[in-house]
TORKOL-4160 file (C-alpha; in steps of 0.2 Angstrom, whole numbers, padded with zeros to 4 digits, m for minus):
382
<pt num="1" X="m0138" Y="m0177" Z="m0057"/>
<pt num="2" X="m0124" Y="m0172" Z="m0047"/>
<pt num="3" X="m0109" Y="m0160" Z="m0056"/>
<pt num="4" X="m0094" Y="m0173" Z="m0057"/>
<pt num="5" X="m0077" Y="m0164" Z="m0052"/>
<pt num="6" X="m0059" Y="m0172" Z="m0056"/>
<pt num="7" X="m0050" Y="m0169" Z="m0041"/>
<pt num="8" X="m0030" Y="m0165" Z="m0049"/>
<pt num="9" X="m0021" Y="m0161" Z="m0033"/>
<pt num="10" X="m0006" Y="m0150" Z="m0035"/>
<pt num="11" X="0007" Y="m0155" Z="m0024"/>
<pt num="12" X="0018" Y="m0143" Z="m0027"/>
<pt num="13" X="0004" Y="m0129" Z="m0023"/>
<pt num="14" X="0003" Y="m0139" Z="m0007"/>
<pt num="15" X="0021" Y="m0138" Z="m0001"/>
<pt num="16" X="0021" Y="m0118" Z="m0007"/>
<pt num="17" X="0006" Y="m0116" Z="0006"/>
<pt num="18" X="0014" Y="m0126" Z="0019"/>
<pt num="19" X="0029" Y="m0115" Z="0017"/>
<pt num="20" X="0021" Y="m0100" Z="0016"/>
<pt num="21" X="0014" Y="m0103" Z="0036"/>
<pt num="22" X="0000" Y="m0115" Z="0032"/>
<pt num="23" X="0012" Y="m0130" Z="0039"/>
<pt num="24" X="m0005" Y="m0134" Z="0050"/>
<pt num="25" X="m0016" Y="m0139" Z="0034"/>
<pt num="26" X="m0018" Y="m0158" Z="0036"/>
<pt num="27" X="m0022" Y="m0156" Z="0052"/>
<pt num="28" X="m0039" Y="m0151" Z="0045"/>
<pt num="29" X="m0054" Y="m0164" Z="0048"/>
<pt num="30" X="m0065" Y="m0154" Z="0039"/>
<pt num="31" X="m0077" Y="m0151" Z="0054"/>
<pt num="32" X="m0084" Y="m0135" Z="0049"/>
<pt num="33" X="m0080" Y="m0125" Z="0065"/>
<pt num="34" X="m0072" Y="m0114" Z="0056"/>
<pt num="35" X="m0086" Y="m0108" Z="0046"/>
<pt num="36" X="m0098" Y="m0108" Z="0060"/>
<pt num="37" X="m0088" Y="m0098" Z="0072"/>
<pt num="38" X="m0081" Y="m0085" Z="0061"/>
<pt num="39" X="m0092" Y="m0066" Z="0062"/>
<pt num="40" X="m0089" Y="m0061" Z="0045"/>
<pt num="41" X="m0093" Y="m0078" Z="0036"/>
<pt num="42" X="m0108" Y="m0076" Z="0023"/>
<pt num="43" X="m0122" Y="m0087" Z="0026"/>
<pt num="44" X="m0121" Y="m0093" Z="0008"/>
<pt num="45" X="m0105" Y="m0103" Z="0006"/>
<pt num="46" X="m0098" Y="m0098" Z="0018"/>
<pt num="47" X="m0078" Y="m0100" Z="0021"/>
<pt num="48" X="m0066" Y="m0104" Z="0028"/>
<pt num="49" X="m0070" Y="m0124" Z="0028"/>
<pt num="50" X="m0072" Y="m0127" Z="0008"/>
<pt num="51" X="m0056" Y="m0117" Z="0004"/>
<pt num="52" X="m0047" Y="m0128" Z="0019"/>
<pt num="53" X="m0053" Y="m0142" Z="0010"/>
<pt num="54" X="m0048" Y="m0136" Z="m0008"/>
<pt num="55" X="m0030" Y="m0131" Z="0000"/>
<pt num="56" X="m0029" Y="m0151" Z="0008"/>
<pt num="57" X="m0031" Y="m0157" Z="m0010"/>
<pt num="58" X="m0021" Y="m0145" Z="m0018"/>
<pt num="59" X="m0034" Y="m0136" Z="m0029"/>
<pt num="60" X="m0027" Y="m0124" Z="m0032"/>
<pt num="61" X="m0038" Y="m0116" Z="m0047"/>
<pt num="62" X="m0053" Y="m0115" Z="m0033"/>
<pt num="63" X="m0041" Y="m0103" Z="m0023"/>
<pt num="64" X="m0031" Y="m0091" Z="m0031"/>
<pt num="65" X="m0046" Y="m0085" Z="m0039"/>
<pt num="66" X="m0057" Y="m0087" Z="m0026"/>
<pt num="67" X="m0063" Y="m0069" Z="m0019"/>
<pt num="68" X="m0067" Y="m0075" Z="m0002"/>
<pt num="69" X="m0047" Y="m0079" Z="0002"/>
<pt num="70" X="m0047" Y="m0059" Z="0005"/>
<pt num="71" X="m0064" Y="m0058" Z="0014"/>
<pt num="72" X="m0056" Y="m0068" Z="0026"/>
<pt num="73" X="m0048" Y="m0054" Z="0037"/>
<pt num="74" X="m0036" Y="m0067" Z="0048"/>
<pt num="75" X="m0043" Y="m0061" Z="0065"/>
<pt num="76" X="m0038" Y="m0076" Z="0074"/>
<pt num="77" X="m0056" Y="m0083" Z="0079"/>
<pt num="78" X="m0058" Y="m0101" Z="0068"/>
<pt num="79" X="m0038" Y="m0104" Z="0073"/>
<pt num="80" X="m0041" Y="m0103" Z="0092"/>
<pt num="81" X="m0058" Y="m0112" Z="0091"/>
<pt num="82" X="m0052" Y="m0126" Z="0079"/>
<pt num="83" X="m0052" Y="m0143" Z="0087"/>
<pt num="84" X="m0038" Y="m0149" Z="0080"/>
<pt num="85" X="m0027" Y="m0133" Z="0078"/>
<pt num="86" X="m0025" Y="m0133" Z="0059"/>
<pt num="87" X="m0026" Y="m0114" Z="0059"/>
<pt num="88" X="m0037" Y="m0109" Z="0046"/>
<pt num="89" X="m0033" Y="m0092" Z="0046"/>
<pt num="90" X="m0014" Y="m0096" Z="0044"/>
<pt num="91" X="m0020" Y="m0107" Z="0029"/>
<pt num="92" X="m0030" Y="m0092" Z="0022"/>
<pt num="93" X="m0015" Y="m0079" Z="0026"/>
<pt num="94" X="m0003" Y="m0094" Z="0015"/>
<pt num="95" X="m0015" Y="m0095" Z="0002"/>
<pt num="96" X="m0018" Y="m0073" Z="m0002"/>
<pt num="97" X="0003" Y="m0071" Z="m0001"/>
<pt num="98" X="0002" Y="m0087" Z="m0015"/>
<pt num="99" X="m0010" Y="m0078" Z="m0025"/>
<pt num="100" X="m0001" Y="m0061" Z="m0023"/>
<pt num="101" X="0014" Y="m0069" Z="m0031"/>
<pt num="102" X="0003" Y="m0076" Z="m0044"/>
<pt num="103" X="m0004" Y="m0060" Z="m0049"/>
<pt num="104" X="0010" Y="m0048" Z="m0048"/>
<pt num="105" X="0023" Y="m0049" Z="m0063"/>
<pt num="106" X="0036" Y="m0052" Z="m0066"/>
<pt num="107" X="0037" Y="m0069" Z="m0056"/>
<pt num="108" X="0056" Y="m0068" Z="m0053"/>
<pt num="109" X="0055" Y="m0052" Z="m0043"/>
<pt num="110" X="0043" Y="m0059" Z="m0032"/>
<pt num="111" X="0050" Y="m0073" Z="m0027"/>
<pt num="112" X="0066" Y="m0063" Z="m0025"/>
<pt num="113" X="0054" Y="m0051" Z="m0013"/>
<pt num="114" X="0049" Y="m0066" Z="m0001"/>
<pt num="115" X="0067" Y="m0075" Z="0000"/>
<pt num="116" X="0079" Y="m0068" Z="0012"/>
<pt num="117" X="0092" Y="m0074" Z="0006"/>
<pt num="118" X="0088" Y="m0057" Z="m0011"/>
<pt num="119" X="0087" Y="m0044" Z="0003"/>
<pt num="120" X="0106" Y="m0037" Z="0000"/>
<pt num="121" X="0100" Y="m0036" Z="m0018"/>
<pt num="122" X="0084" Y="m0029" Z="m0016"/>
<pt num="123" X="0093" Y="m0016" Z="m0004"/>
<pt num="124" X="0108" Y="m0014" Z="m0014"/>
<pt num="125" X="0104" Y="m0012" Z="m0030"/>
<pt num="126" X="0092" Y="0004" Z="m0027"/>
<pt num="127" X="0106" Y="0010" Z="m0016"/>
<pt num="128" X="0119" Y="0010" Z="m0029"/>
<pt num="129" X="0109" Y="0016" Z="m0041"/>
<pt num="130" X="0105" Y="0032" Z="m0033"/>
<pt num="131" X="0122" Y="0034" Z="m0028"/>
<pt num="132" X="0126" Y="0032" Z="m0050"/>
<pt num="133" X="0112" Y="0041" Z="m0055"/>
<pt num="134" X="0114" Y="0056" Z="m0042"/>
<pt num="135" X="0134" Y="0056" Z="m0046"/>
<pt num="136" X="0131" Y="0056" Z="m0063"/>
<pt num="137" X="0118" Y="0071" Z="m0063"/>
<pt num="138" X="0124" Y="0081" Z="m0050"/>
<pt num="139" X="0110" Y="0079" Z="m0039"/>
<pt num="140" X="0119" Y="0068" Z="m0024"/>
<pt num="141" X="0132" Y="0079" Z="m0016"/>
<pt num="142" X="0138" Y="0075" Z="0001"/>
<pt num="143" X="0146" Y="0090" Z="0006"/>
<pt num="144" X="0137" Y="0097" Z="0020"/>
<pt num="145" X="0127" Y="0116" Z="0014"/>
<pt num="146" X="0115" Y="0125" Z="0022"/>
<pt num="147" X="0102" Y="0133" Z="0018"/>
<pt num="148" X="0097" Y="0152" Z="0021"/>
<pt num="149" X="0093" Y="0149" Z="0039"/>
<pt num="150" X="0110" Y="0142" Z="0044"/>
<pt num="151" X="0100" Y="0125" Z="0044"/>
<pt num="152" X="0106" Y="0107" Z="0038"/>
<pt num="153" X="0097" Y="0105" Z="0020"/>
<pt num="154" X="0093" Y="0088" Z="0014"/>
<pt num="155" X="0089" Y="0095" Z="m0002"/>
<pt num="156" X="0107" Y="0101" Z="m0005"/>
<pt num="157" X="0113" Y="0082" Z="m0003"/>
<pt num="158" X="0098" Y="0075" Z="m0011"/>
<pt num="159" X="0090" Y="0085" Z="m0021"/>
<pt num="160" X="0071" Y="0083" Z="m0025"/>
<pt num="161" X="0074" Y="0080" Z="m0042"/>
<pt num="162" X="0082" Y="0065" Z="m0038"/>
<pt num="163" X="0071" Y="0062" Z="m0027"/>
<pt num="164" X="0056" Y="0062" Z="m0038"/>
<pt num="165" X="0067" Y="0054" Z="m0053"/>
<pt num="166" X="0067" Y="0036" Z="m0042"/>
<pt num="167" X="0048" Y="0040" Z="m0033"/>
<pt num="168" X="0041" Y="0042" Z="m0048"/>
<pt num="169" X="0046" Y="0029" Z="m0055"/>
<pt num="170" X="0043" Y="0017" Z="m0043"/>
<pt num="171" X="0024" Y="0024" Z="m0042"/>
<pt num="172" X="0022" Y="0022" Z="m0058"/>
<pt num="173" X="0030" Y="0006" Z="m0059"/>
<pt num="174" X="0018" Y="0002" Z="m0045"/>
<pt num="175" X="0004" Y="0007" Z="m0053"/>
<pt num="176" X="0006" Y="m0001" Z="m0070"/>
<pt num="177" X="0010" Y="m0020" Z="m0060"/>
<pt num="178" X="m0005" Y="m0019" Z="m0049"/>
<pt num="179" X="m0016" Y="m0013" Z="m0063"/>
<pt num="180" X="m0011" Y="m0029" Z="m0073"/>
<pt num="181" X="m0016" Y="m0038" Z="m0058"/>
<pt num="182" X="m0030" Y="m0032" Z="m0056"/>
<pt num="183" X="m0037" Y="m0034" Z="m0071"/>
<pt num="184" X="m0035" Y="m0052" Z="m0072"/>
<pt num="185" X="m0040" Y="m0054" Z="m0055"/>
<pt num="186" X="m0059" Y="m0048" Z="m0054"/>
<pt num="187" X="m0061" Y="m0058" Z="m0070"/>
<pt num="188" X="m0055" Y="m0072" Z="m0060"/>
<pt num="189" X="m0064" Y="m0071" Z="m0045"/>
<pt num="190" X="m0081" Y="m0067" Z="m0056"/>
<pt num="191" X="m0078" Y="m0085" Z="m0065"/>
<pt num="192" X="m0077" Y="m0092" Z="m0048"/>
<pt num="193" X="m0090" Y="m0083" Z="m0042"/>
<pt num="194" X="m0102" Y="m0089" Z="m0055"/>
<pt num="195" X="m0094" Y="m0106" Z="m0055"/>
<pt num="196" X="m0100" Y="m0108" Z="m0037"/>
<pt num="197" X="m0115" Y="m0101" Z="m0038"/>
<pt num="198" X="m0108" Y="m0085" Z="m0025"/>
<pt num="199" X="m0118" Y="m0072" Z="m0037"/>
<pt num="200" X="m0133" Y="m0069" Z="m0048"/>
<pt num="201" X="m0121" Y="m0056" Z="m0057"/>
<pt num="202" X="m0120" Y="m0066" Z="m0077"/>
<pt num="203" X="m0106" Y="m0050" Z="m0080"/>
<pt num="204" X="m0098" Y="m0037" Z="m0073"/>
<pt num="205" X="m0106" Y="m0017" Z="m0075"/>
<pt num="206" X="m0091" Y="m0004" Z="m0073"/>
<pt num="207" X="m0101" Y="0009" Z="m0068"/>
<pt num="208" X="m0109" Y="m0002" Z="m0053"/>
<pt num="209" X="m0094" Y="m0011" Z="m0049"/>
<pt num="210" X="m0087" Y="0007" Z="m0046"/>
<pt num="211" X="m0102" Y="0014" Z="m0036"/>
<pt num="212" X="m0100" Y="m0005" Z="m0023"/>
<pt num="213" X="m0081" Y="0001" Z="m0021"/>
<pt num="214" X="m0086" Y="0017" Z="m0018"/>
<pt num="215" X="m0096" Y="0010" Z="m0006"/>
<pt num="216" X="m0085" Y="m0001" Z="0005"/>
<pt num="217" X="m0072" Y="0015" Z="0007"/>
<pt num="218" X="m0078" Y="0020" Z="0023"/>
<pt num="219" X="m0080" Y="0003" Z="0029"/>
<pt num="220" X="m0061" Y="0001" Z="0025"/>
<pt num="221" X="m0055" Y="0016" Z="0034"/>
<pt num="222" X="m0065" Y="0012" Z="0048"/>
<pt num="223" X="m0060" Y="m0006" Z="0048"/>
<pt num="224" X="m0078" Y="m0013" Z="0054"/>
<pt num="225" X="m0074" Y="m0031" Z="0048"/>
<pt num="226" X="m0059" Y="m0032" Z="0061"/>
<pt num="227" X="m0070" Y="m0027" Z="0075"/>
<pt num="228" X="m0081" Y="m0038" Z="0074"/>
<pt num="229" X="m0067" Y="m0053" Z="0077"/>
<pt num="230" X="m0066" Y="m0057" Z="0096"/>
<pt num="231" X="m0048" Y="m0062" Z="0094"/>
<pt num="232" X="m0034" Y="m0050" Z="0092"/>
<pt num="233" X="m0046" Y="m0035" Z="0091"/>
<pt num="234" X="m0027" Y="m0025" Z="0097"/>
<pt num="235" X="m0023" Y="m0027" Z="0076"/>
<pt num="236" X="m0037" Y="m0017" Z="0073"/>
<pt num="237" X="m0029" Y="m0002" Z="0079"/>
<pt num="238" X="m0013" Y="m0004" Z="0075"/>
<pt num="239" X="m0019" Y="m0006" Z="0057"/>
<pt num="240" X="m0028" Y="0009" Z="0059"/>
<pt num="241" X="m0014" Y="0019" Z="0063"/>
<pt num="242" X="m0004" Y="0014" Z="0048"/>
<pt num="243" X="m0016" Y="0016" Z="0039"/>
<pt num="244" X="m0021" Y="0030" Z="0041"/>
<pt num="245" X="m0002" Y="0035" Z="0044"/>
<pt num="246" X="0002" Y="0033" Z="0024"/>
<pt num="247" X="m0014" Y="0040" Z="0020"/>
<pt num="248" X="m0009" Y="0059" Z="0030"/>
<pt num="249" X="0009" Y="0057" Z="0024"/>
<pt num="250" X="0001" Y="0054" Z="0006"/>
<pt num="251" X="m0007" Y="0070" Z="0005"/>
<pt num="252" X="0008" Y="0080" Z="0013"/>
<pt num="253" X="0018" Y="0070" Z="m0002"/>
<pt num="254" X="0006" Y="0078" Z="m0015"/>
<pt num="255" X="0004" Y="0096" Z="m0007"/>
<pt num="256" X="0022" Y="0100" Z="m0008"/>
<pt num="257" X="0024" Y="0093" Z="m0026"/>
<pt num="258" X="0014" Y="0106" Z="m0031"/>
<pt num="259" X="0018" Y="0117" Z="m0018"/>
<pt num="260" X="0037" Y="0116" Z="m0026"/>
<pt num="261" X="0035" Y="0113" Z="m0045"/>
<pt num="262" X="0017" Y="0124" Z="m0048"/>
<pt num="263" X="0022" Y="0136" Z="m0036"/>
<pt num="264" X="0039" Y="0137" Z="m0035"/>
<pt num="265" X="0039" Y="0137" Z="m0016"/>
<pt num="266" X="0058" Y="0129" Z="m0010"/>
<pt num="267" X="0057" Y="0120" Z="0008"/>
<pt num="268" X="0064" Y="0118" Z="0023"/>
<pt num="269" X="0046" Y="0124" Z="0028"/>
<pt num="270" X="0042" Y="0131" Z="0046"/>
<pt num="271" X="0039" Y="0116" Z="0059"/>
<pt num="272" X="0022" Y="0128" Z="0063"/>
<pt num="273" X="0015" Y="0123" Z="0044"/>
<pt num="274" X="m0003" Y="0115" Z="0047"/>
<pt num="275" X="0005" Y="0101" Z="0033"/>
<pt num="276" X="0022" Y="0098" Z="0044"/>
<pt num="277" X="0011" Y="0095" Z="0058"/>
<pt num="278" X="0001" Y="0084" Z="0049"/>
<pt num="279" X="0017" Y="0075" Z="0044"/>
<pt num="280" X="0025" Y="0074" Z="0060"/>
<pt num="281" X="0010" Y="0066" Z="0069"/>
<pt num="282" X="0009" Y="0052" Z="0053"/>
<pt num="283" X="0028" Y="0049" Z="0056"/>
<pt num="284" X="0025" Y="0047" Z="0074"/>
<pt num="285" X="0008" Y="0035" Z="0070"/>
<pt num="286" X="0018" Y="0025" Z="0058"/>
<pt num="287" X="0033" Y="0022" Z="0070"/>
<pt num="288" X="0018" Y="0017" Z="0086"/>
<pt num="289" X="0008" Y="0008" Z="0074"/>
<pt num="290" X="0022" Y="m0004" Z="0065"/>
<pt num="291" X="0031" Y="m0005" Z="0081"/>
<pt num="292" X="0015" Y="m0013" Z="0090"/>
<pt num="293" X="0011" Y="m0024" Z="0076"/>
<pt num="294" X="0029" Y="m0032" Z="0079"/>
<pt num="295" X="0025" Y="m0032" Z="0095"/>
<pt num="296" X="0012" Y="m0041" Z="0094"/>
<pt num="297" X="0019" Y="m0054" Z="0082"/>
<pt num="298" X="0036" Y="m0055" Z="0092"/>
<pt num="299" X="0022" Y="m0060" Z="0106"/>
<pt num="300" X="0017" Y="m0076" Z="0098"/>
<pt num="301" X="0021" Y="m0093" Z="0102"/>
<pt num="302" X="0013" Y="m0100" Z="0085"/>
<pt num="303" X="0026" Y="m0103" Z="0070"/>
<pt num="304" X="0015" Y="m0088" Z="0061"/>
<pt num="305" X="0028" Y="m0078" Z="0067"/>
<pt num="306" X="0042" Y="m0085" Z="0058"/>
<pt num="307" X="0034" Y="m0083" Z="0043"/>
<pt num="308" X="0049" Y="m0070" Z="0033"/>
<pt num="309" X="0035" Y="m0062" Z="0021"/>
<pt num="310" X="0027" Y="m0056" Z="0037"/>
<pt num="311" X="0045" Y="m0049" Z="0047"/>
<pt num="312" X="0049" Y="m0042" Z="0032"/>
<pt num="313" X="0035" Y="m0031" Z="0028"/>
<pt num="314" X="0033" Y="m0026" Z="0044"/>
<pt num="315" X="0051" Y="m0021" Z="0048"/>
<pt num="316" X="0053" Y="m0011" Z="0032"/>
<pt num="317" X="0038" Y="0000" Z="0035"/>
<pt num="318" X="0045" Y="0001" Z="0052"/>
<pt num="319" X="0064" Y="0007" Z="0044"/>
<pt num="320" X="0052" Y="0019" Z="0033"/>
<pt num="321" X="0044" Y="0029" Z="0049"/>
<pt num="322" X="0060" Y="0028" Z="0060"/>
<pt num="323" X="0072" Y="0034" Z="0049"/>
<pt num="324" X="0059" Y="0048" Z="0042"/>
<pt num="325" X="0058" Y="0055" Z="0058"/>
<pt num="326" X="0076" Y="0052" Z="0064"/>
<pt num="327" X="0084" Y="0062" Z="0049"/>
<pt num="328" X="0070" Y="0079" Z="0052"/>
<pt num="329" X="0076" Y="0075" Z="0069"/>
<pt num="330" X="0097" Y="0074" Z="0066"/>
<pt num="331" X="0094" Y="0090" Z="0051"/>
<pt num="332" X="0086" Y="0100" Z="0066"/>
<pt num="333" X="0098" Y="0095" Z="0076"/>
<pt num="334" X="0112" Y="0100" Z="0065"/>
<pt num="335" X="0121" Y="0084" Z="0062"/>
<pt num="336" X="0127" Y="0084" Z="0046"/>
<pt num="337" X="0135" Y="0066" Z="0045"/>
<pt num="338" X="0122" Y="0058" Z="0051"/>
<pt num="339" X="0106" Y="0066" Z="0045"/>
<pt num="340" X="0113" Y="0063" Z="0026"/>
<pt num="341" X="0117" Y="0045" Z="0032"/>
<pt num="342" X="0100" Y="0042" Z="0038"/>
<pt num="343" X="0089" Y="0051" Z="0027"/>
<pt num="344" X="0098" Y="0041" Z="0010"/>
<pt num="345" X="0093" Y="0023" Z="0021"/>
<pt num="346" X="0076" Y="0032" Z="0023"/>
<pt num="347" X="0075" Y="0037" Z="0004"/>
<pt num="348" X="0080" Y="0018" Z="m0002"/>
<pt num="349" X="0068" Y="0010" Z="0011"/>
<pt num="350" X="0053" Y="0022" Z="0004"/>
<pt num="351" X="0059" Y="0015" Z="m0013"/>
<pt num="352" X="0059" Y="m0003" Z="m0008"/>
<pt num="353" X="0043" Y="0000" Z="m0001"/>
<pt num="354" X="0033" Y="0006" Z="m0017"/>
<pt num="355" X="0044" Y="m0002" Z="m0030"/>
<pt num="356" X="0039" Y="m0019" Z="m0021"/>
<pt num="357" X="0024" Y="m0018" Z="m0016"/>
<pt num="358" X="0014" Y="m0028" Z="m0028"/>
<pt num="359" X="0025" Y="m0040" Z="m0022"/>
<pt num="360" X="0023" Y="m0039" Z="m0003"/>
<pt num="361" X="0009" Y="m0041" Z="0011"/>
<pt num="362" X="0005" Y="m0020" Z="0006"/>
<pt num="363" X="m0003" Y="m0027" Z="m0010"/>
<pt num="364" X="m0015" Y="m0037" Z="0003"/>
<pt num="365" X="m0024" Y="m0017" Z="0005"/>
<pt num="366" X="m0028" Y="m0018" Z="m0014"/>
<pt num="367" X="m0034" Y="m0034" Z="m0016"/>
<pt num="368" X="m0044" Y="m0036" Z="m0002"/>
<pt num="369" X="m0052" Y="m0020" Z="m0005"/>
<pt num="370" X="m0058" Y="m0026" Z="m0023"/>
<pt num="371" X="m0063" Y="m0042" Z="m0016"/>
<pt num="372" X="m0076" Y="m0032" Z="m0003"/>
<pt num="373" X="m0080" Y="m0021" Z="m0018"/>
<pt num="374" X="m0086" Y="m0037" Z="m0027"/>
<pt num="375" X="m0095" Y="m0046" Z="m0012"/>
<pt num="376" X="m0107" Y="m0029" Z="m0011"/>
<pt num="377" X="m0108" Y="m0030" Z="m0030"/>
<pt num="378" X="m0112" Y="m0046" Z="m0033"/>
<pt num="379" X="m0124" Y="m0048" Z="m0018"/>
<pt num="380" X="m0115" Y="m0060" Z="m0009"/>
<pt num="381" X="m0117" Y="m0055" Z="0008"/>
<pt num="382" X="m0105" Y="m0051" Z="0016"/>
């Protein structure tokens, strides 16, 4: 006999889609298309069609724990090819910022993150309290010093202390809200997946769950899923570039922790450093590769491209790589005024950017990665 379902649409969970850039929904006739001309779709229940149909009745607990929201990689192929211009992918994109906010805690802050109306606060507030903190502690002067080269220091404005007193922080802050998430997130998407018969998996083995994310890394980094969309195959380098972007400007971050607190080595450092090189060129990548992706969004005629969640993230990781590379430029320079003005805007933007990111469309590069860790894991092929 045939598993009987009470359909309980969530209207509510409806309009938040439709507000979210999923305004196309209902246009849906449910044709399949979608499923049949999208490259990555597993064979077995394959999406997007069923989760269009869950979304049209507002079924919402068939979605926010639903792994294959994030398998879906929004290459564009199902929304130009759909008859009836529902956008699937737009729908998808709707449904994994939804599912973000549902995850991330606490659920104040990230509605606050994707209203526009919060950004003085989300700016502010990390601005004034560097300026408390650092006043109060000594470690914000804005006298202009140099250092023994005769060179501009941004450490004798904003010393690395007070630097690492805020990034810290926020790292670990970071850390601690997307762990929680994740937690409750691959218990989720397991239910699901047993619920719809995606996996032959009865539980999940640590140890093997570990070895199929260890197997999708490279995968990742090389972004094979993207290329294998024909539609907007230009994303796949521009998310490459950024990418790998925070990835070289990661390991320069580290290196010099432990270059100044293990070995007690003080900066400015020589613009011939193999690790300055390295920075410079991830600067440079981040400022390219954020600046084509809103290139490429500003070049859309869709109302994808209205979507704030989107414009925001975007610009403020383009604010991050800009006004990184503007103040080495400005303290090379000499100019006092405004290298001390820029580089605080760039110390509250790298702020903003960690401290919110469980919050933000950056949280899509954690989830999505544990969502193909479980499709390998639990045989789903994909």
């Amino acid at each position: 006999m045939t598993d009987r379902y009470m359909v309980e649409p969530d209207l509510d969970f409806i309009k938040e889609i439709s507000g979210l850039g999923g305004g196309d929904l209902k246009k849906c006739f449910q044709c399949a298309t979608c499923s049949v001309v999208c490259p990555i779709s597993p064979d077995i229940k394959p999406f997007p069609r069923k989760e269009m149909i869950a979304a049209s009745w507002g079924l919402k607990d068939k979605l926010v724990g639903n792994a294959d929201i994030w398998l879906c990689h929004n290459c564009g192929d199902c929304s130009t090819l759909c008859p009836r211009g529902a956008k699937p992918g737009d729908v998808l994109d709707a449904v994994r910022m939804y599912s973000v906010q549902e995850y991330a805690t606490p659920k104040a802050l990230a509605k606050a993150v994707n209203d526009p109306k919060k950004i003085p606060l989300l700016l502010g507030i990390p601005a004034l309290l560097m300026v408390i903190v650092g006043l109060l502690t000594g470690f914000l002067d804005f006298t202009p010093e140099l250092n023994e080269y005769g060179k501009i220091a941004h450490a004798k404005f904003f010393s690395t202390w007070l630097v690492d007193i805020f990034m810290i922080s926020a790292a670990t802050w970071t850390v601690a809200i997307m762990a929680l998430g994740v937690k409750r997130f691959i218990a989720d998407i397991h239910e699901n997946a047993i619920k719809e018969g995606k996996t032959d998996k009865t539980d999940i083995n640590p140890v093997e769950f570990v070895k199929a994310l260890i197997g999708i890394i490279m995968p990742v980094l090389k972004h094979d899923k993207f290329n294998e969309c024909t539609e907007n195959t230009e994303r796949s380098t521009q998310h490459m570039m950024v990418l790998f972007s925070f990835i070289g400007l990661f390991i320069v971050t580290g290196v010099f922790f432990i270059t100044l607190y293990v070995f007690q080595i003080h900066g400015p450092y020589s613009q011939m450093n193999p690790l300055k090189w390295l920075a410079n060129v991830s600067g440079v990548a981040l400022v390219i590769g954020s600046g084509l992706m809103i290139k490429t969004r500003m070049s859309k005629t869709t109302d994808q491209v209205n979507k704030y969640k989107d414009w925001s993230f975007l610009w403020l990781v383009f604010v991050v790589g800009l006004s990184g590379m503007l103040s080495e430029m400005t303290r090379l320079a000499d100019m006092a005024v405004t290298t001390y003005t820029v580089y605080f805007i760039h110390m509250v933007t790298v702020f903003c950017l960690f401290a919110y990111l469980p919050f933000t469309k950056m949280a899509h590069l954690v989830y999505r990665t544990v969502a193909m860790a479980y499709a390998k894991y639990s045989n789903r092929g994909f």
